[in-house]
C-alpha positions as CSV (number, residue, x, y, z in Angstrom):
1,X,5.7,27.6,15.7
2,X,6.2,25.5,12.6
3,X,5.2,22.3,13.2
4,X,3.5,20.7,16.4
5,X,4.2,16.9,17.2
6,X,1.0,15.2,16.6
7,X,1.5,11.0,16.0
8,X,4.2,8.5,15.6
9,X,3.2,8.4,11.8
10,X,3.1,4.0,11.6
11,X,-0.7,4.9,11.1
12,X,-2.6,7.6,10.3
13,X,-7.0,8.1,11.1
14,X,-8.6,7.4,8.3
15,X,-12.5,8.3,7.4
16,X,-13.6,6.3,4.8
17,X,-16.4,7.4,2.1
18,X,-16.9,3.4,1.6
19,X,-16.5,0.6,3.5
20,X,-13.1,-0.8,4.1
21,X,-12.2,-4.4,4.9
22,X,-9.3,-5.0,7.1
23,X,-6.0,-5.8,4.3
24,X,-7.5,-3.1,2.4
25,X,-5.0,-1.3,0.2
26,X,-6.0,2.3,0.5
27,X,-4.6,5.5,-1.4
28,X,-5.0,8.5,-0.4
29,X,-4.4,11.8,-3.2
30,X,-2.5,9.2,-5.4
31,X,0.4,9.4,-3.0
32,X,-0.3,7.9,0.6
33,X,-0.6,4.0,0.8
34,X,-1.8,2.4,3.7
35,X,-3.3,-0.8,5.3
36,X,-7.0,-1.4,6.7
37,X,-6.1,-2.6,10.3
38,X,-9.4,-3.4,10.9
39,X,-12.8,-2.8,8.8
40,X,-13.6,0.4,8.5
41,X,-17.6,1.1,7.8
42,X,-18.5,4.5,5.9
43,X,-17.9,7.4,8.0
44,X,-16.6,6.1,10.8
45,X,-12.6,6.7,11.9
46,X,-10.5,3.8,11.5
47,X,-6.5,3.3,11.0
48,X,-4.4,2.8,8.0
49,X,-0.8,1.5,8.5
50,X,1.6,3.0,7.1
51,X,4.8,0.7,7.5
52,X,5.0,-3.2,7.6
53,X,5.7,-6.1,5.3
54,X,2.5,-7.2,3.8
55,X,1.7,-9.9,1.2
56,X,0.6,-8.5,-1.7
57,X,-1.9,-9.7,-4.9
58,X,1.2,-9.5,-7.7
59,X,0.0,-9.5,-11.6
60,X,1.5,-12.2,-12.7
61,X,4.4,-11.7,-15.8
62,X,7.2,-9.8,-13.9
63,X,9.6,-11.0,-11.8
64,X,10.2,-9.6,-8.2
65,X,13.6,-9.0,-7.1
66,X,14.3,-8.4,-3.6
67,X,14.9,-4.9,-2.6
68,X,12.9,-3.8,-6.0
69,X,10.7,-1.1,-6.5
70,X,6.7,-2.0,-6.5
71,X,3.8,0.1,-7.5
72,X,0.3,-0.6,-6.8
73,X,-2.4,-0.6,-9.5
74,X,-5.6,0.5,-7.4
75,X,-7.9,-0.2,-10.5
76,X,-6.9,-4.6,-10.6
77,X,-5.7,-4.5,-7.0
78,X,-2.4,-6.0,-7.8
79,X,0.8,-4.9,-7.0
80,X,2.8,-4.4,-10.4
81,X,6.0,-3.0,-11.8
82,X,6.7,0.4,-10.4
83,X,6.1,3.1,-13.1
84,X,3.3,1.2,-14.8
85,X,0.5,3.3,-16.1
86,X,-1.9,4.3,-13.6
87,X,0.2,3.2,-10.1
88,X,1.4,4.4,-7.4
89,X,4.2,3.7,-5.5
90,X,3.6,1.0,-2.3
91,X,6.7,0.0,-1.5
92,X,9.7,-2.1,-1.8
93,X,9.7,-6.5,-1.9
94,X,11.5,-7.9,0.8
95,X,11.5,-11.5,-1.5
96,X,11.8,-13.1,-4.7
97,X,8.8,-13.1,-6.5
98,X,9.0,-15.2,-9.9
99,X,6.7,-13.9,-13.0
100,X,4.6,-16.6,-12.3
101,X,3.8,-16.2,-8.6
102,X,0.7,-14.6,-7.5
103,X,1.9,-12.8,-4.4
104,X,4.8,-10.4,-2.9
105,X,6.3,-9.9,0.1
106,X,5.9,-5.8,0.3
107,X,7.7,-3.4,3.0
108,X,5.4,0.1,2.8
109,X,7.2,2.9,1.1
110,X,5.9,6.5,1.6
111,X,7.0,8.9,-0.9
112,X,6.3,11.1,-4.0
113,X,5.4,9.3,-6.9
């Protein structure tokens, strides 16, 4: 056997070695994004989402297009342009974002960065 069925894969268990507030952004090995569901306290199993539209903290000075590319910048907690300098890829927007606005709507995006 290769490979035994084990979840749907919409969200994954997640320990936390600090606390986690539901709307977290996590990332996991600088590839897996995922959502808080709930607050997660140290230690204990909680569940990250791996798939929805969320609305995202967006530095401001770049414009959004819908459908675009969007990398997260764990460090400011921002979503920013995909391939800046020390993100990871979350996802693609679903909306227009202007280089002003503060926020993006974000559809979760698994893959290799």
């Amino acid at each position: 056997m290769d490979a035994r069925y084990v979840q749907r894969g919409d969200a994954i268990d997640h320990t936390p070695m600090a606390d986690v507030a539901a709307g977290d952004i996590v990332v996991l090995a600088n590839k897996v994004v995922g959502v808080a569901k709930l607050d997660i306290k140290t230690g204990e199993l909680g569940a990250l989402a791996l798939t929805g539209v969320y609305e995202v903290a967006k530095a401001t000075g770049f414009a959004v297009a819908a459908g675009m590319e969007v990398g997260w910048n764990p460090t400011t907690k921002q979503a920013v342009a995909a391939g800046t300098s020390g993100s990871v890829k979350l996802g693609h927007a679903v909306a227009l974002a202007a280089a002003g606005d503060t926020l993006v709507y974000v559809r979760l995006c698994q893959g290799l960065n």
